[in-house]
C-alpha positions, 0 to 999 in steps of 0.5 A, a space after each residue: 045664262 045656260 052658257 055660263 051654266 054649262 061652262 061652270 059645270 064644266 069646269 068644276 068637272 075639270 077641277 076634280 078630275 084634276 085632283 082638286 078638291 073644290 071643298 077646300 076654298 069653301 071651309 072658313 078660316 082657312 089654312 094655306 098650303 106652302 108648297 101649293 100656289 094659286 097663279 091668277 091674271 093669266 093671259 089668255 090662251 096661256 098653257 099649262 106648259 107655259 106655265 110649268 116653264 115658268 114655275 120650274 126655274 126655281 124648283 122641281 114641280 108636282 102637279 100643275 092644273 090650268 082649265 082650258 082658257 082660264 084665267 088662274 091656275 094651280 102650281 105644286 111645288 115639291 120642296 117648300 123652300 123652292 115653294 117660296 123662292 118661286 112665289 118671291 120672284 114671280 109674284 106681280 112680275 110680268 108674264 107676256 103682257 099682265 102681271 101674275 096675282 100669286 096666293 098661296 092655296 088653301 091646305 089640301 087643295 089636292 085630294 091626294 099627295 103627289 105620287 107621279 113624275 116631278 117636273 124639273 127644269 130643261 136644259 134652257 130654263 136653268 134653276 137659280 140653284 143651279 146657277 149658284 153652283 156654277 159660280 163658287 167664286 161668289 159664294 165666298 163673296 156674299 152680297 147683300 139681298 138684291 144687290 147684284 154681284 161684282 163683275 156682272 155688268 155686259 156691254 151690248 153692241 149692235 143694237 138696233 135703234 128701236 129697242 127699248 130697255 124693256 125689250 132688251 131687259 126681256 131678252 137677257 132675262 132668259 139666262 138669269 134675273 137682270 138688276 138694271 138695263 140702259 140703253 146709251 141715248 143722246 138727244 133721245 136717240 139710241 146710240 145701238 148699244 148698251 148695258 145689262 147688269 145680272 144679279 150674279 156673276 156667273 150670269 153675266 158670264 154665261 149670257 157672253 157664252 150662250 148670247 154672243 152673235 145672236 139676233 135680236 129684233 134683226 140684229 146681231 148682237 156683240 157682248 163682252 164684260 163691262 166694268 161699269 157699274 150700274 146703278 137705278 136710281 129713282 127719277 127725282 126727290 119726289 119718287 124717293 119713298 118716305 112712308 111715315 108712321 102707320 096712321 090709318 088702314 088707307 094706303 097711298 099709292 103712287 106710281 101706278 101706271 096709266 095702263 093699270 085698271 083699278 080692278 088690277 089694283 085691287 086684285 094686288 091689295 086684296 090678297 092680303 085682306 078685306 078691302 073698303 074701296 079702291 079709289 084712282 082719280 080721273 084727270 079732269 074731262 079725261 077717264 084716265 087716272 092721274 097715277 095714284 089712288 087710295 087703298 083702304 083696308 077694313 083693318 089696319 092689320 091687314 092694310 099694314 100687311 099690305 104696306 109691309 110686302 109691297 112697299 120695297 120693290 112692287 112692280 105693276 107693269 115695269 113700275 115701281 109703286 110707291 106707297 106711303 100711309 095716307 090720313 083717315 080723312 085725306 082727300 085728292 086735294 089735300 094729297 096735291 097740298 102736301 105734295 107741293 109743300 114737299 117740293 117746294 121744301 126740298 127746293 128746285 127740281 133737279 134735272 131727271 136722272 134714270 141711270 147713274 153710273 160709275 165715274 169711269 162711266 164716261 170714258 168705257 163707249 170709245 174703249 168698248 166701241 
C-alpha cells in the first residue's frame, strides 16, 4: 500500500511539472479539447520519443507528456485539423503489440498554451500532406474516402517463406497507409512473393525508390509496380455486416479476436459512454470466449454513438469487429438460433475467399517472375 502511495505521489508530481492541470479531469461535465489527445493501452517501456514518432506523421506536435512506465500519455497537436487526422488513423491501430485507446482530453488540461519548439516530422516519418503534395497527378483524380488510389499495387519478390501478410504489411507501413496485403500461397504454402496496395500513388512509387533491394527477415527483397488489383473481401456471407435498426442500448459484437480481453473490449466501448456490462461467452469447459460478446450501454444515445464510430472499419488486433444491434432480452442461445436461421437461409457455405483480384490476376506471376 505505501508503494502504491508513493508511486501516485509521484506521478501527480510528474503531471504537474509537466504543465498539466490534474483539475482538469476532476470538473464534471467536461469540455474536450480538439488539439489535445489522451493516448492509453500503452505498451510497456513505451518513450515519449516513440511516441512523438508516432503522432507527428500527421501533424507538427507541442507537447507530449509520458510519465516514466506509464501506460497513458498526453499528445498536443498545434492545428485542430491535423488533431483530427492523427486521432482518425491511429485510434484502436496496433502499436507494437496492443491497440492504442484514443479520447480527446478534457479542455485546458494544460496550465498554460504552448510557447516552446513545435515538433515536426523527420525526414523518415513523412507526414500524409507531404505525401499528398508529392503526388499532383492524383489530386486531379480524387478517390472516394478509403479507397486506394489507381496504380498503387507493388509486386514483392524474394520473400522468405515464413512472412506472413501481417509482417509484410508492418513493414511497408513505413512508407505510407497500406489498403490490403496477400502473400501468393498454394496448398498453404507461401510461394516468396506478393502484393502490397498503397492507398496513394505516390507511395506505391516511393516504396520501389526507398525499399528496392532491402532486407526483410533476411531477405532481399525485389519490387516493382503491379497491375493487379487488390481488393479484401470478407471470409464469407456471414462476415458481411447488416446491422439492422437500433433496437436496444446492447450491441452485438462479433469478430473479436481470441487474444482480445474483455477489459480491452470495454476500454473500446467505454470511450463513448456509460457502460451496463460487457459480456463474451466462454466455450464450454475452456476459459476462452467464443469471438463474440454483448455491449451494453445505460442509454441508447451512447450505445448509438458507439455503433455509429466503430461499425465501418474497427480493427482489434488485425480484426475487424463486426457489429450488429442486439434485442433487449437476446441470449447466447437465441444469438446461435439466428445465426443458423441466416446461413441456412443464405444456402451452401461457399468456399472461404480472403482476396480477390482482378481477372488479369491469374496470368501477372509468370510475367512478374
Amino acid at each position: 500500500k505505501l508503494s502504491s502511495i508513493v508511486n501516485i505521489i509521484f506521478l501527480s508530481r510528474f503531471l504537474e511539472d509537466s504543465g498539466i492541470s490534474l483539475d482538469a479531469f476532476t470538473t464534471s461535465n467536461i469540455k474536450r479539447s480538439n488539439t489535445v489527445i489522451l493516448v492509453k493501452n500503452l505498451p510497456a517501456k513505451t518513450t515519449a520519443q516513440e511516441l512523438s514518432q508516432l503522432f507527428c506523421r500527421y501533424g507538427e506536435l507541442g507537447r507530449v507528456v509520458l510519465p516514466p512506465a506509464g501506460v497513458t500519455g498526453v499528445v498536443e497537436y498545434l492545428d485542430p485539423s491535423e488533431a483530427r487526422k492523427g486521432f482518425k488513423n491511429l485510434a484502436y491501430s496496433k502499436f507494437k503489440y496492443l491497440p492504442l485507446y484514443l479520447e480527446w482530453a478534457p479542455l485546458n488540461v494544460f496550465k498554460s498554451e504552448f510557447s516552446g519548439v513545435a515538433i515536426k516530422p523527420t525526414s523518415n516519418d513523412t507526414t500524409s500532406t507531404e505525401r499528398d503534395s508529392e503526388d499532383t497527378e492524383g489530386k486531379s483524380h480524387a478517390q472516394p474516402e478509403g479507397q486506394p488510389e489507381p496504380d498503387t499495387t507493388i509486386f514483392v519478390k524474394n520473400l522468405d517463406f515464413g512472412t506472413n501478410e501481417d509482417v509484410l504489411k508492418e513493414y511497408f507501413e513505413k512508407i505510407g497507409q497500406v489498403h490490403s496485403v496477400v502473400i501468393a500461397k498454394r496448398n498453404g504454402l507461401s510461394q516468396g512473393y506478393g502484393f502490397v496496395q498503397f492507398m496513394k500513388r505516390s507511395d506505391a512509387q516511393k516504396s520501389i525508390r526507398n525499399m528496392q533491394n532491402s532486407v526483410l527477415e533476411g531477405h532481399t527483397i525485389e519490387i516493382k509496380l503491379s497491375e493487379k488489383t487488390l481488393a479484401v473481401m470478407p471470409k464469407s456471407r456471414r462476415m458481411i455486416q447488416k446491422a439492422g435498426e437500433q433496437t436496444s442500448s446492447k450491441i452485438l459484437v462479433k469478430n473479436i479476436p481470441f487474444q482480445a480481453t474483455q477489459k480491452e473490449v470495454r476500454q473500446l466501448f467505454a470511450t463513448f459512454g456509460e457502460l451496463k456490462f460487457v459480456r463474451l461467452p466462454s466455450k464450454m469447459n475452456s476459459q476462452e470466449h467464443r469471438g463474440f460478446g454483448f455491449v451494453e450501454f445505460v442509454t441508447r444515445e451512447d450505445a448509438k454513438k458507439a455503433f455509429e464510430a466503430l461499425k465501418l472499419s474497427t480493427h482489434l488486433y488485425d480484426r475487424r469487429l463486426v457489429l450488429e444491434w442486439a434485442k433487449d432480452d437476446e441470449s447466447v442461445e437465441e444469438l446461435r438460433k439466428r445465426t443458423a436461421e441466416k446461413f441456412l437461409a443464405s444456402g451452401p457455405a461457399r468456399k472461404r475467399t480472403k482476396v480477390v483480384m482482378d481477372p488479369a490476376a491469374a496470368h501477372e506471376n509468370s510475367d512478374e517472375d
